[in-house]
MARVEXTOR-174545 format. One record per residue: chain; x, y, z of N, C-alpha, C in turn; residue number from 1; residue in one letter. Coordinates in steps of 0.1 Angstrom, whole numbers, plus 5000, padded with zeros to 4 digits. Example, Ala and Ser with C-alpha at 12.3 -4.5 7.8 and 13.67 -1.06 7.14 Angstrom:
A; 5132; 4943; 5078; 5123; 4955; 5078; 5132; 4967; 5078; 1; A $
A; 5128; 4978; 5071; 5137; 4989; 5071; 5129; 5000; 5079; 2; S $
***
This chain:
A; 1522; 8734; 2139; 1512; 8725; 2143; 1509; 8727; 2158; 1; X $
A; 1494; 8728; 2164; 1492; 8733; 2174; 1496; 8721; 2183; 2; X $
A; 1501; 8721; 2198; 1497; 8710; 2207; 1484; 8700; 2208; 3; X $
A; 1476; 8707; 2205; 1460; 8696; 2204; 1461; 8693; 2193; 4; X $
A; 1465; 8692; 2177; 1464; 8689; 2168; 1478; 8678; 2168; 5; X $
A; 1490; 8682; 2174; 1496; 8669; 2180; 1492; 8658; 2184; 6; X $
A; 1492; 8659; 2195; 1480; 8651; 2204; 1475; 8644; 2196; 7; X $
A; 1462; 8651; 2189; 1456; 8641; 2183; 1459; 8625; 2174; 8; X $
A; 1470; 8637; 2166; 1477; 8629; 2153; 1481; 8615; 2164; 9; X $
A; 1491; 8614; 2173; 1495; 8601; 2178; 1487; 8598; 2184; 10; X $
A; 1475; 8601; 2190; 1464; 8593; 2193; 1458; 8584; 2185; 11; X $
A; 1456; 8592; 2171; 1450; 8583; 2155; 1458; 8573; 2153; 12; X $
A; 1474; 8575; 2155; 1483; 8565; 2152; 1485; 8551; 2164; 13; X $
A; 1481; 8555; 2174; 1483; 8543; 2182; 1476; 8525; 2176; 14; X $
A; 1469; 8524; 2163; 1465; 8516; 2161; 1476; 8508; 2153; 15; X $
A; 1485; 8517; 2148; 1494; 8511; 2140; 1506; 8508; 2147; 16; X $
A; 1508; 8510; 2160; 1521; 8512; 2163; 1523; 8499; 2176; 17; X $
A; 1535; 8498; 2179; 1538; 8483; 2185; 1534; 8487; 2199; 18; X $
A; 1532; 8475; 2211; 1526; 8479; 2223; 1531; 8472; 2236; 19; X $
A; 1537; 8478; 2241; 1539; 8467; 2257; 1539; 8473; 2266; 20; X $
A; 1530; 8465; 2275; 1524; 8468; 2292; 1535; 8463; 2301; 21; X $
A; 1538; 8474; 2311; 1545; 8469; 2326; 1539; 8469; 2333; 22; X $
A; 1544; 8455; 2341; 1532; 8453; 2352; 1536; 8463; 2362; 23; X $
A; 1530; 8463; 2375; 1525; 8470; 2386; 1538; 8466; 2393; 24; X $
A; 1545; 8454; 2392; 1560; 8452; 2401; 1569; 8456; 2397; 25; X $
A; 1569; 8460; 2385; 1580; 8463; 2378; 1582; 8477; 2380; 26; X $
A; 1570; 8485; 2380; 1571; 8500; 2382; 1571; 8505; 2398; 27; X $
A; 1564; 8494; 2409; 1568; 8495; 2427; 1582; 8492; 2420; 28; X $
A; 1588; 8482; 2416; 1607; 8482; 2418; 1611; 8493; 2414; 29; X $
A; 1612; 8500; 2404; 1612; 8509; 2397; 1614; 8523; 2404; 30; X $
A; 1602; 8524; 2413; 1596; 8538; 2419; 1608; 8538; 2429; 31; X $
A; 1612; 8528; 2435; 1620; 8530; 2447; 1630; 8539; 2445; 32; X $
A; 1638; 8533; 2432; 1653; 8535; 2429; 1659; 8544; 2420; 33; X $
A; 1645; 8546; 2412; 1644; 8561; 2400; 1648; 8577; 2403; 34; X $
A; 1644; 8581; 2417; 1646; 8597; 2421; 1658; 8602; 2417; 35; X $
A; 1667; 8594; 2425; 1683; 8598; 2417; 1681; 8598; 2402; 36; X $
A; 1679; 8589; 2393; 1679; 8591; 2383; 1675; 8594; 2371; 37; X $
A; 1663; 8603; 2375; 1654; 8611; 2363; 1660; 8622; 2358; 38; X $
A; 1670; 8625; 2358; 1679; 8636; 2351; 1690; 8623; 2341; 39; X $
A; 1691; 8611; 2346; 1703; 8603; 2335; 1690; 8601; 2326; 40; X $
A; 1678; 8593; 2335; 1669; 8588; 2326; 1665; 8595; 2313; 41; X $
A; 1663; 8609; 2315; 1657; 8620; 2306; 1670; 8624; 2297; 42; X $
A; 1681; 8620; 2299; 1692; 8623; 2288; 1697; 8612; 2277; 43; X $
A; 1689; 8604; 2287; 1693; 8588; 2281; 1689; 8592; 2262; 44; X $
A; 1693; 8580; 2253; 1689; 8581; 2236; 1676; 8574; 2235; 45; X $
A; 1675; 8562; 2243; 1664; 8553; 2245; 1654; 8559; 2258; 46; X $
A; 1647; 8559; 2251; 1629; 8566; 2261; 1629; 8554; 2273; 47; X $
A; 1631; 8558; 2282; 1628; 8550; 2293; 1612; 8550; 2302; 48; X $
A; 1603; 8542; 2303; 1593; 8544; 2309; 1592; 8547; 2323; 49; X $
A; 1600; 8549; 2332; 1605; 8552; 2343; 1601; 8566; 2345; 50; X $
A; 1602; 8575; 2333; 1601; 8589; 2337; 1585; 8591; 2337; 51; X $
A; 1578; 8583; 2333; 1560; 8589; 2338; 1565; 8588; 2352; 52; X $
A; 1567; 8578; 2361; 1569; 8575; 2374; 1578; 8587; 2382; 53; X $
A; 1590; 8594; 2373; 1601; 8608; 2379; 1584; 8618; 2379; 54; X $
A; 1578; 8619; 2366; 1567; 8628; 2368; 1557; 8629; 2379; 55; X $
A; 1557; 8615; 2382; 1551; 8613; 2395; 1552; 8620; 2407; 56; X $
A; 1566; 8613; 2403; 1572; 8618; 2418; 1578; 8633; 2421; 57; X $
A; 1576; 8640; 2409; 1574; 8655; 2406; 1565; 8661; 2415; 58; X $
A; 1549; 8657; 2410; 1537; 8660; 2416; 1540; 8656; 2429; 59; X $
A; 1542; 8646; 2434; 1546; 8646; 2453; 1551; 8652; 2456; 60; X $
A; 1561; 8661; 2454; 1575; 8667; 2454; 1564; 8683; 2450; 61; X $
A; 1554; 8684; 2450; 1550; 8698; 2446; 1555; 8704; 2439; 62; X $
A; 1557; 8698; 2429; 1561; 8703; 2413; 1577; 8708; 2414; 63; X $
A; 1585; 8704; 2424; 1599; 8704; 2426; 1605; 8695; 2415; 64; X $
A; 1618; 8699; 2407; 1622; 8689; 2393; 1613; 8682; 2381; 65; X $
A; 1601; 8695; 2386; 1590; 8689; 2373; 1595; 8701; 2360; 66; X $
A; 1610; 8711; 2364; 1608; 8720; 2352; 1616; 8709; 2341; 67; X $
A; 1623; 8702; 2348; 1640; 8694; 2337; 1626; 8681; 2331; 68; X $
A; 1616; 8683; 2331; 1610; 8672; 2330; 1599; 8677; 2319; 69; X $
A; 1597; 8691; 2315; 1586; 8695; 2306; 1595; 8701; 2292; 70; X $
A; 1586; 8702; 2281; 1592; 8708; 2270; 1587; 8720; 2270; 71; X $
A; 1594; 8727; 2260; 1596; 8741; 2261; 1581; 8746; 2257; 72; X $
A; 1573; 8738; 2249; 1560; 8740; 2244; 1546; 8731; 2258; 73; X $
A; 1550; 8726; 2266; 1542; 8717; 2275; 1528; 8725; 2276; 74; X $
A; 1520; 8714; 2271; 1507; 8718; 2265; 1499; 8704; 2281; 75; X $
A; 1489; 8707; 2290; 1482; 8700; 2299; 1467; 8703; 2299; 76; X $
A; 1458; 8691; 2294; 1447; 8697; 2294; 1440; 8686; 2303; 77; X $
A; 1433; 8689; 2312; 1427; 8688; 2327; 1419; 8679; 2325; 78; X $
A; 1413; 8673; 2334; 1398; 8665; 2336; 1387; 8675; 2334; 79; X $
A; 1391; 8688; 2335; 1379; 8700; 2331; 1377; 8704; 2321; 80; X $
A; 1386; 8699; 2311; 1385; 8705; 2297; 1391; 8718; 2297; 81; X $
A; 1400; 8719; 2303; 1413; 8733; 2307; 1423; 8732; 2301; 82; X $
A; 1435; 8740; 2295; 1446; 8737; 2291; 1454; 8749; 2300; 83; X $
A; 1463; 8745; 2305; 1475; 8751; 2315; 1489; 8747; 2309; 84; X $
A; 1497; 8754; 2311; 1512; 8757; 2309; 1519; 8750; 2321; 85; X $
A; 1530; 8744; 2319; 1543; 8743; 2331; 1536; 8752; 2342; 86; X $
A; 1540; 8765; 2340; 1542; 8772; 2350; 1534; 8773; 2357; 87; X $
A; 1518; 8774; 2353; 1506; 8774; 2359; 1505; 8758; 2372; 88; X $
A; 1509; 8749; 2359; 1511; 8732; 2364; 1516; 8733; 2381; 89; X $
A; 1531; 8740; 2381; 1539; 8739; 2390; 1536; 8747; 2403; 90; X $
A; 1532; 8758; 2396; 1524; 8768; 2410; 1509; 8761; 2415; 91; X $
A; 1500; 8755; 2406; 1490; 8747; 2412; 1495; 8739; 2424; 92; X $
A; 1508; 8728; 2422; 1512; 8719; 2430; 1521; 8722; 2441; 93; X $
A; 1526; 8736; 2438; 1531; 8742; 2456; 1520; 8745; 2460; 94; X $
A; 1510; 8748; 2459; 1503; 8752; 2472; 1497; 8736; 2479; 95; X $
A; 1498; 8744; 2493; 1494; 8733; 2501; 1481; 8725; 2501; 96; X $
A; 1473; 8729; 2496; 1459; 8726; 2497; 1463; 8712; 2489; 97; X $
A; 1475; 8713; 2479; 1472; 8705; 2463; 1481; 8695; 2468; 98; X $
A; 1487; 8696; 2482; 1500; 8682; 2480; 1495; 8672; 2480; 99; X $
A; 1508; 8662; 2477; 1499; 8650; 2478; 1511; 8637; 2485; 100; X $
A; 1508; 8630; 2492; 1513; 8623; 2501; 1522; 8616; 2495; 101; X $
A; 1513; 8608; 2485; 1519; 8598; 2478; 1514; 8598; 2464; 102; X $
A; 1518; 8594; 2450; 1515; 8594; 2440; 1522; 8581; 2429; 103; X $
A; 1512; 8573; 2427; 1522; 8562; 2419; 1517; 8562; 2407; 104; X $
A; 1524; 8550; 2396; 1520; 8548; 2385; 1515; 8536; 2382; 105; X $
A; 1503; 8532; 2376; 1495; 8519; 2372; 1490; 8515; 2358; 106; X $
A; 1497; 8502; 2357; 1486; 8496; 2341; 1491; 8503; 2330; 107; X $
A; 1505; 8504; 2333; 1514; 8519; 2320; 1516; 8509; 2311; 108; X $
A; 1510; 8519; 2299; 1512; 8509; 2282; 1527; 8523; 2276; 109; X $
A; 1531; 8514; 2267; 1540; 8527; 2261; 1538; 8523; 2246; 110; X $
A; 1540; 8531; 2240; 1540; 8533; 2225; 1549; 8541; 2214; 111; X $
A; 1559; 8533; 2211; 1568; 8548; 2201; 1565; 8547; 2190; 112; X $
A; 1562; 8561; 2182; 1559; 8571; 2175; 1568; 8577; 2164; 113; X $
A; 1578; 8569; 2157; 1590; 8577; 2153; 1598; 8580; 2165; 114; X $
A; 1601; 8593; 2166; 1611; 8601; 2177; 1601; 8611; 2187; 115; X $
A; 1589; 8603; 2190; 1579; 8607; 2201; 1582; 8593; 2206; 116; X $
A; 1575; 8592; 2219; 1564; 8579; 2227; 1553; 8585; 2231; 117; X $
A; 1540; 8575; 2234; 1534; 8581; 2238; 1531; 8567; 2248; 118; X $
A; 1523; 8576; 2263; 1525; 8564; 2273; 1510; 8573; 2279; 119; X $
A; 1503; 8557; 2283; 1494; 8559; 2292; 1486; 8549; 2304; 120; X $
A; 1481; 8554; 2311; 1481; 8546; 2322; 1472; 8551; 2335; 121; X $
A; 1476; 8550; 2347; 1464; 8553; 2359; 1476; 8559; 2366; 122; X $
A; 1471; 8570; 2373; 1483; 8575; 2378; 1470; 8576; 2396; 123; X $
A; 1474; 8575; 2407; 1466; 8570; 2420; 1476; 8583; 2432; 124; X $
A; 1470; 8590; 2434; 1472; 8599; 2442; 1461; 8603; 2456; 125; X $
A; 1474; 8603; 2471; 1465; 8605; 2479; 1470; 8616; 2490; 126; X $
A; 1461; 8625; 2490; 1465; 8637; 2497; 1472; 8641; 2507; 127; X $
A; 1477; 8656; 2511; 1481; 8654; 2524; 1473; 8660; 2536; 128; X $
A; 1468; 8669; 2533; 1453; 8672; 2541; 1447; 8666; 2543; 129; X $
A; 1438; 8666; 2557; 1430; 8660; 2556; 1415; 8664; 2559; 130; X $
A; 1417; 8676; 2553; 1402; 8686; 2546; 1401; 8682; 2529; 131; X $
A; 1410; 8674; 2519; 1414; 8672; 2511; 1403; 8664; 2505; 132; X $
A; 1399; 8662; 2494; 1396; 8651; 2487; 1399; 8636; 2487; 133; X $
A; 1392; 8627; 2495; 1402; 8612; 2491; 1409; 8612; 2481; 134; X $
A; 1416; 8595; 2482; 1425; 8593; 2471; 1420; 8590; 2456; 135; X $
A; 1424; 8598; 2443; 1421; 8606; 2437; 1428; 8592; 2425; 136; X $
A; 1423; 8593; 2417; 1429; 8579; 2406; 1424; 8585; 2391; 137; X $
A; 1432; 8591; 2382; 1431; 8597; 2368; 1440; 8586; 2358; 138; X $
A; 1429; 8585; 2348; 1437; 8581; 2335; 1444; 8590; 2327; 139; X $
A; 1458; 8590; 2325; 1463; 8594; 2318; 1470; 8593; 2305; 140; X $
A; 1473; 8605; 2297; 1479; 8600; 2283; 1490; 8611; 2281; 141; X $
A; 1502; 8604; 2279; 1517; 8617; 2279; 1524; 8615; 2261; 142; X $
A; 1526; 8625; 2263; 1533; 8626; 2247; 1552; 8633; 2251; 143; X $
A; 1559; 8619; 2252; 1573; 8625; 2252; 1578; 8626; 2239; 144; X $
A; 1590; 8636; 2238; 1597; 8639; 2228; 1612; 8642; 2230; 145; X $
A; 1620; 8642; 2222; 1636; 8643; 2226; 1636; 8658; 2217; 146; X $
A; 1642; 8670; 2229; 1645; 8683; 2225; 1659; 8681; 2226; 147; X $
A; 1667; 8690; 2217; 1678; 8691; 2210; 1688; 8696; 2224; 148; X $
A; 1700; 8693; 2232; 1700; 8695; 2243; 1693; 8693; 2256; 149; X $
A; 1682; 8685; 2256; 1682; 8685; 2267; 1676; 8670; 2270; 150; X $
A; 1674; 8662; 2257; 1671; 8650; 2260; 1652; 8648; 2259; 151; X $
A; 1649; 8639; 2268; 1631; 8631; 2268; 1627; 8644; 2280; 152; X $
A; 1616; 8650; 2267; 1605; 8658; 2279; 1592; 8658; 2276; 153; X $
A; 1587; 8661; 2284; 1571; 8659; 2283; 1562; 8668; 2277; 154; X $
A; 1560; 8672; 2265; 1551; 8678; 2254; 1539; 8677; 2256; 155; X $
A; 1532; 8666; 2261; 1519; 8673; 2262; 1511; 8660; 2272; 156; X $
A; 1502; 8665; 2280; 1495; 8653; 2291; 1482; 8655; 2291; 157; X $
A; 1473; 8646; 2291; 1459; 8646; 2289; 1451; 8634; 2299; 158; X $
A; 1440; 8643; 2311; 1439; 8634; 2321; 1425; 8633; 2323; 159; X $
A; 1418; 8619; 2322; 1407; 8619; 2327; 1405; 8613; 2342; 160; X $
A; 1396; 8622; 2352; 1391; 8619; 2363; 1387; 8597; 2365; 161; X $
A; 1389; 8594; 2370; 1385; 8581; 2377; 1381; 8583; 2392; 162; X $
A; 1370; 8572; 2398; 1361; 8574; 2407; 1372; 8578; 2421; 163; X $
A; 1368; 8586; 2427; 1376; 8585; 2441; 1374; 8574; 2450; 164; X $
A; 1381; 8571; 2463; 1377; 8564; 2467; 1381; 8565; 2484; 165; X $
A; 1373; 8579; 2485; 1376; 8578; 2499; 1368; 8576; 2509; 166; X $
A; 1356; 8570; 2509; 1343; 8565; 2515; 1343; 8550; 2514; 167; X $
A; 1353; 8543; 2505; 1349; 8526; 2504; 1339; 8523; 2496; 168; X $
A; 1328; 8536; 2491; 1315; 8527; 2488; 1310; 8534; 2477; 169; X $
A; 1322; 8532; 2466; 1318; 8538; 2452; 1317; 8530; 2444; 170; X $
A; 1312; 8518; 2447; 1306; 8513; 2438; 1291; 8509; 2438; 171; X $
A; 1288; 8511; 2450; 1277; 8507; 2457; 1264; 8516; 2451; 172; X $
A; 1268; 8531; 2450; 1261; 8540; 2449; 1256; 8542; 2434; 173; X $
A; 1247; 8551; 2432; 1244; 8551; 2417; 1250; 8557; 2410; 174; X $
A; 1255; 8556; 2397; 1262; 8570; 2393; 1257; 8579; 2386; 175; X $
A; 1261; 8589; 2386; 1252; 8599; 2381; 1252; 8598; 2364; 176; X $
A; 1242; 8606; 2357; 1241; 8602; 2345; 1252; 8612; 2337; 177; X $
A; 1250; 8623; 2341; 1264; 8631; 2340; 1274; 8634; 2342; 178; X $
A; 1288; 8635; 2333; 1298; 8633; 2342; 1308; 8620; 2344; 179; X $
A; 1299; 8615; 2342; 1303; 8601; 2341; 1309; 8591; 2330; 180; X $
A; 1320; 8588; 2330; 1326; 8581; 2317; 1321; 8568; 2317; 181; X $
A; 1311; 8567; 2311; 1302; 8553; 2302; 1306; 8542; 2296; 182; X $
A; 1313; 8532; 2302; 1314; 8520; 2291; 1306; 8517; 2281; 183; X $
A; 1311; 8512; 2271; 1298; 8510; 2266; 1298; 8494; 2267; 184; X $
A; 1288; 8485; 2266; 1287; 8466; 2273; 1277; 8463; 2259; 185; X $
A; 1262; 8470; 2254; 1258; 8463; 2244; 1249; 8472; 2234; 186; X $
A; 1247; 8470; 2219; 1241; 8481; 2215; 1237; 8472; 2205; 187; X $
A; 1219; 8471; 2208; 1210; 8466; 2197; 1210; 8452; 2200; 188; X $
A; 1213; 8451; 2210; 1216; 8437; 2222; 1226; 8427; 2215; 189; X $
A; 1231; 8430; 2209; 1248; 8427; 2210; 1256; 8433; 2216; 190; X $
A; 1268; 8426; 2222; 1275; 8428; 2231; 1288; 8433; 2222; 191; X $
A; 1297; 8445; 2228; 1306; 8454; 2217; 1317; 8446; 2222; 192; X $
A; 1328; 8450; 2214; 1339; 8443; 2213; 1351; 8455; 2217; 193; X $
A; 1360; 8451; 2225; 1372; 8459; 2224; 1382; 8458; 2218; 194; X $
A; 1386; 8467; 2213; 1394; 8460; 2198; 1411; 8466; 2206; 195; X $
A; 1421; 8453; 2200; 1433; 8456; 2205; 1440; 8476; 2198; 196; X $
A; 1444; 8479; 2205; 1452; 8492; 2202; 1444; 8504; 2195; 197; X $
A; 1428; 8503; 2202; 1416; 8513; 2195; 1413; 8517; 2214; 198; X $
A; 1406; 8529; 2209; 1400; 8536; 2218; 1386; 8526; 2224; 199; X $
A; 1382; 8525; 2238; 1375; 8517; 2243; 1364; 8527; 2240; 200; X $
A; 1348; 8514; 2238; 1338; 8524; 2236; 1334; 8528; 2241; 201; X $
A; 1326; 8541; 2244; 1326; 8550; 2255; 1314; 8560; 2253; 202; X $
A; 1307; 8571; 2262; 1297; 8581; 2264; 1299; 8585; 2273; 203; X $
A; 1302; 8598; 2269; 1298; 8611; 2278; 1292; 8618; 2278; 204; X $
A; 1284; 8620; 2288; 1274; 8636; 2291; 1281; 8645; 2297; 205; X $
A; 1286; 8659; 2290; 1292; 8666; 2302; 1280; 8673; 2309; 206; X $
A; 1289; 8674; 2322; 1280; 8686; 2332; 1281; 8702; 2328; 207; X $
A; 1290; 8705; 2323; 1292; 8719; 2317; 1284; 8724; 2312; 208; X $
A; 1280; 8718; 2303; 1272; 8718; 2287; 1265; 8710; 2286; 209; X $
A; 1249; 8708; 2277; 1240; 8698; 2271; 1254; 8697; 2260; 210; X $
A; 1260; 8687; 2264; 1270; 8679; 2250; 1272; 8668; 2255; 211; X $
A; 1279; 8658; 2243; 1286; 8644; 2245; 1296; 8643; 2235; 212; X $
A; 1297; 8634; 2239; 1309; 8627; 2231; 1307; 8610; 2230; 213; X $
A; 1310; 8606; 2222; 1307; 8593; 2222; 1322; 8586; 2212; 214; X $
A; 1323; 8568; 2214; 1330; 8565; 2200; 1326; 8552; 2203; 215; X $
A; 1323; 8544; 2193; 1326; 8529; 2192; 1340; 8526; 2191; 216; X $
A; 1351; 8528; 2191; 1363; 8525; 2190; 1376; 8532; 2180; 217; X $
A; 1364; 8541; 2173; 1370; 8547; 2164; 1368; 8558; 2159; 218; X $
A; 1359; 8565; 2151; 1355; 8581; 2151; 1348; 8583; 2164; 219; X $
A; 1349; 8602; 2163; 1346; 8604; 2178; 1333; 8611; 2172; 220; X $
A; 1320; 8607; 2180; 1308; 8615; 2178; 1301; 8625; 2188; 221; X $
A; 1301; 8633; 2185; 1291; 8646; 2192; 1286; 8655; 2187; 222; X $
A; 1276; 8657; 2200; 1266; 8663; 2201; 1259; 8670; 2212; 223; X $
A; 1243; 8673; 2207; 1241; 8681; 2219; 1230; 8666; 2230; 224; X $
A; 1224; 8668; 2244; 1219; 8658; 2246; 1206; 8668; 2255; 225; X $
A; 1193; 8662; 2260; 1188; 8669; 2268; 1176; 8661; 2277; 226; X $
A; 1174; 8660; 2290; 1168; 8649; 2296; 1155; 8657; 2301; 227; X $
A; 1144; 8653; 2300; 1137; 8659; 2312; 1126; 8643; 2322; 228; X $
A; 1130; 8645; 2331; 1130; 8634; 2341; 1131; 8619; 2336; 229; X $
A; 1127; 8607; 2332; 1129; 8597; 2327; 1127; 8593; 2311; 230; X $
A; 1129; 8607; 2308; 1131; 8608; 2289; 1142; 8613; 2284; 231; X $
A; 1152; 8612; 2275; 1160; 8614; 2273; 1162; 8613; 2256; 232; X $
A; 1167; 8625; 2251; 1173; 8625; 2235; 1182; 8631; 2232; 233; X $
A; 1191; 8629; 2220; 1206; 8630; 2215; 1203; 8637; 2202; 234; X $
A; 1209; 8650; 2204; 1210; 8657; 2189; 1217; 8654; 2177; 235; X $
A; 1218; 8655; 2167; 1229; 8650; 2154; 1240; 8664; 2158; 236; X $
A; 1250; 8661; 2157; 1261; 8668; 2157; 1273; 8666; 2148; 237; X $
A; 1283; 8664; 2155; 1294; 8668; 2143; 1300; 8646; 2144; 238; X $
A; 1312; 8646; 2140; 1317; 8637; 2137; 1331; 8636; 2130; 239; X $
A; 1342; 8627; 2135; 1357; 8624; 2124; 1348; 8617; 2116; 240; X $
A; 1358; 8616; 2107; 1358; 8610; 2090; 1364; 8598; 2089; 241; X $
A; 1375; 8589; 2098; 1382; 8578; 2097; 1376; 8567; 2094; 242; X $
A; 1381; 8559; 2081; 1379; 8548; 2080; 1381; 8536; 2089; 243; X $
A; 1365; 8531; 2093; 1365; 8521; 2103; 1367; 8508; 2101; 244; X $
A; 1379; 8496; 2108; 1375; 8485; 2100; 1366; 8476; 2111; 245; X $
A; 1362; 8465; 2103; 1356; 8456; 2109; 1358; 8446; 2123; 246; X $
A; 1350; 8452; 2134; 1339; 8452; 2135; 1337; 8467; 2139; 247; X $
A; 1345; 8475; 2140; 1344; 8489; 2139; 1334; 8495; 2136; 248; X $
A; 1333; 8491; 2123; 1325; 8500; 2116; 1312; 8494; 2117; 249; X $
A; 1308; 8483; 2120; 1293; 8482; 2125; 1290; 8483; 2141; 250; X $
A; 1301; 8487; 2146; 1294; 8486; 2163; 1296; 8504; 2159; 251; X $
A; 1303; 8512; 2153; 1300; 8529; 2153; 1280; 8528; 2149; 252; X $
A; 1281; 8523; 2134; 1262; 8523; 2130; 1255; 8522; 2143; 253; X $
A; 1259; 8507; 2148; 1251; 8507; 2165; 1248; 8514; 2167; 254; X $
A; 1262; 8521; 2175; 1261; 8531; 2190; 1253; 8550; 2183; 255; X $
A; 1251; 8552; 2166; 1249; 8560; 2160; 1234; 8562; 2160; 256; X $
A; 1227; 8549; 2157; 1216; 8542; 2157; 1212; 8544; 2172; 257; X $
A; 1215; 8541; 2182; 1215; 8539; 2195; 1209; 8550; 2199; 258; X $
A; 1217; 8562; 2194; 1219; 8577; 2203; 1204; 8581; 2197; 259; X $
A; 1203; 8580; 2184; 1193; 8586; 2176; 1178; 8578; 2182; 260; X $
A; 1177; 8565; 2186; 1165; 8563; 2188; 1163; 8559; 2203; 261; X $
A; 1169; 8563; 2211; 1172; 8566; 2229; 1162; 8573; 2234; 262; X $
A; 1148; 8568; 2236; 1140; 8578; 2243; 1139; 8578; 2256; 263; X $
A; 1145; 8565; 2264; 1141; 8563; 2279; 1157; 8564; 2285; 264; X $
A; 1158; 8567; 2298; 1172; 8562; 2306; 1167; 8558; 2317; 265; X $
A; 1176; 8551; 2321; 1175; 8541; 2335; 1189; 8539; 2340; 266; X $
A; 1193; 8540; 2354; 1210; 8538; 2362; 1204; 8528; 2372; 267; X $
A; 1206; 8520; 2375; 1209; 8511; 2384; 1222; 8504; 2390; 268; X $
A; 1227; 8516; 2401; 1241; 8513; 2406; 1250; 8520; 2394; 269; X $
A; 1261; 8509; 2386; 1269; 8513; 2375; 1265; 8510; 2365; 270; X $
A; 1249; 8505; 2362; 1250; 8502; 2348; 1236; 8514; 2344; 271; X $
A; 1238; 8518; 2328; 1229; 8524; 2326; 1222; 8520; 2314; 272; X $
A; 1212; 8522; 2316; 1203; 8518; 2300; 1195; 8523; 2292; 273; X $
A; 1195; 8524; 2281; 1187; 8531; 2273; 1174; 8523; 2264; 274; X $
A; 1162; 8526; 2264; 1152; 8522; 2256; 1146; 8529; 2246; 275; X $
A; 1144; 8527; 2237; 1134; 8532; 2228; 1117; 8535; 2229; 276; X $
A; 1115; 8540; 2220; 1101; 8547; 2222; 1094; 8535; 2232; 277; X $
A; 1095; 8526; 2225; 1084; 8515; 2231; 1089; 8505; 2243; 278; X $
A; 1099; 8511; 2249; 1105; 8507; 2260; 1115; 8496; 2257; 279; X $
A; 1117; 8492; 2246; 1126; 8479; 2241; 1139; 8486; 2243; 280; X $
A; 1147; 8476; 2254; 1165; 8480; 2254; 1169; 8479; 2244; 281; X $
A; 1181; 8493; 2243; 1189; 8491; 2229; 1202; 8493; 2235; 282; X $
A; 1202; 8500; 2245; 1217; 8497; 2251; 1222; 8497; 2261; 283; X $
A; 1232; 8492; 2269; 1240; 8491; 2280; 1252; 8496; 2282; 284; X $
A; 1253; 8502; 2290; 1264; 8508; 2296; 1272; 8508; 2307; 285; X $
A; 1284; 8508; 2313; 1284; 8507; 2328; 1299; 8515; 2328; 286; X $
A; 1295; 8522; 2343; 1303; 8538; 2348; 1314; 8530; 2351; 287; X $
A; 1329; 8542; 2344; 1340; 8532; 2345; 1345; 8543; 2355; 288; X $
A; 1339; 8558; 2355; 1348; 8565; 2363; 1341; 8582; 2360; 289; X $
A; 1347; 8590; 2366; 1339; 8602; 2364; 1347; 8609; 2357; 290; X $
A; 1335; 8621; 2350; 1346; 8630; 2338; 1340; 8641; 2339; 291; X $
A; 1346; 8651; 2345; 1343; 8667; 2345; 1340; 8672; 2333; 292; X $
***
């Protein structure tokens, strides 16, 4: 079974599986006193959430003690839609350009899987250059596993971009239509629902490619998209097969309905909106963060 076809599988499963958040004090206490012991943590029988935080403190460390910390298969695919190896991982984070000053962990959910966890969260990183990028904030998603001798390692990480913030004034600004990871707020002027232990609803336009991605909370839809100045339309494309439950399955019709009859766009600041032929809103959206 490939790494992305991994991935996936415990992504599908997170709906069935049990859930607890640590707060933000728990993991500052945590971060202080962990360095010494991310080599006991990682041999430990019981999955400790402490080691996203050793990971952390890896990446600060410019990928120093990030090998005792990956699996032998460690599969990483980027905010670019890239997939890199350990090795690639670790030579990216010695060079200087890439250090980073500080790097914590925020808003970590964990989830076990059988003899996986899977854990996700914000991970808030800020450089050491100061030709660098501001401080840099990605959502993350890690897939641990226990390999035979060596204990909890990290099999596979999956990272989306969140807004930078090194100007103060990213919220102020408009966001761009592309790129940008889309909440979704209302579709058919009902307001959508977040459903516990489901994927949040969401749209993307990538910049790469005329494509998207979309989900109400549960199948993932895409396609192609294409604007020309204040018109805008969504091609039929592909689609999962998963049985959606209620209210699932009528907020996917929405947002399906939505794409298909979306002739106008409008951004004002973080929210964006879509109308139909005859200018009537059919949906709302607002920028949670950016996505290469």
């Amino acid at each position: 079974m490939s790494i992305t076809r991994l991935l996936r599988c415990f992504v599908m499963l997170l709906a069935a599986l049990p859930l607890f958040v640590l707060g933000e004090e728990r993991l500052a206490q945590t971060a202080v006193a962990m360095v010494a012991d991310c080599h006991r943590l990682a041999a430990a029988k019981r999955f400790d959430p402490t080691l996203d935080v050793c990971f952390a403190q890896a990446i600060r460390a410019g990928g120093e003690g990030m090998q005792e910390l990956l699996a032998t298969d460690f599969s990483y695919n980027t905010a670019r839609a890239t997939r890199v190896d350990g090795t690639f991982l670790r030579a990216w984070l010695a060079s200087a350009q890439n250090r980073r000053a500080d790097v914590r962990v925020e808003d970590q959910r964990v989830r076990a899987a059988g003899t996986a966890v899977v854990t996700d969260g914000v991970m808030v990183a800020t450089p050491v250059t100061a030709d660098a990028q501001g401080t840099r904030r990605s959502r993350y998603l890690h897939v641990w596993v226990r390999e035979k001798g060596h204990g909890w390692r990290l099999l596979a990480r999956q990272v989306t971009e969140l807004p930078a913030t090194n100007d103060g004034q990213g919220d102020q600004a408009h966001a761009p239509l592309s790129g940008t990871y889309w909440r979704v707020l209302e579709l058919a002027g009902e307001r959508v629902a977040v459903v516990t232990d489901h994927e949040e609803p969401h749209l993307i336009l990538r910049t790469d490619a005329p494509r998207y991605a979309a989900t109400a909370g549960c199948n993932r839809l895409m396609g192609g998209w294409e604007v020309d100045g204040e018109r805008i339309a969504f091609k039929d494309g592909a689609s999962t097969m998963m049985a959606c439950r209620p209210p699932l399955d009528r907020q996917e019709m929405q947002l399906a309905r939505v794409l298909q009859d979306a002739r106008h766009w409008r951004i004002d600041g973080r929210r964006l909106e879509f109308s139909d032929e005859r200018g009537g809103l059919i949906g709302v959206f607002e920028a949670r963060g950016s996505h290469d």
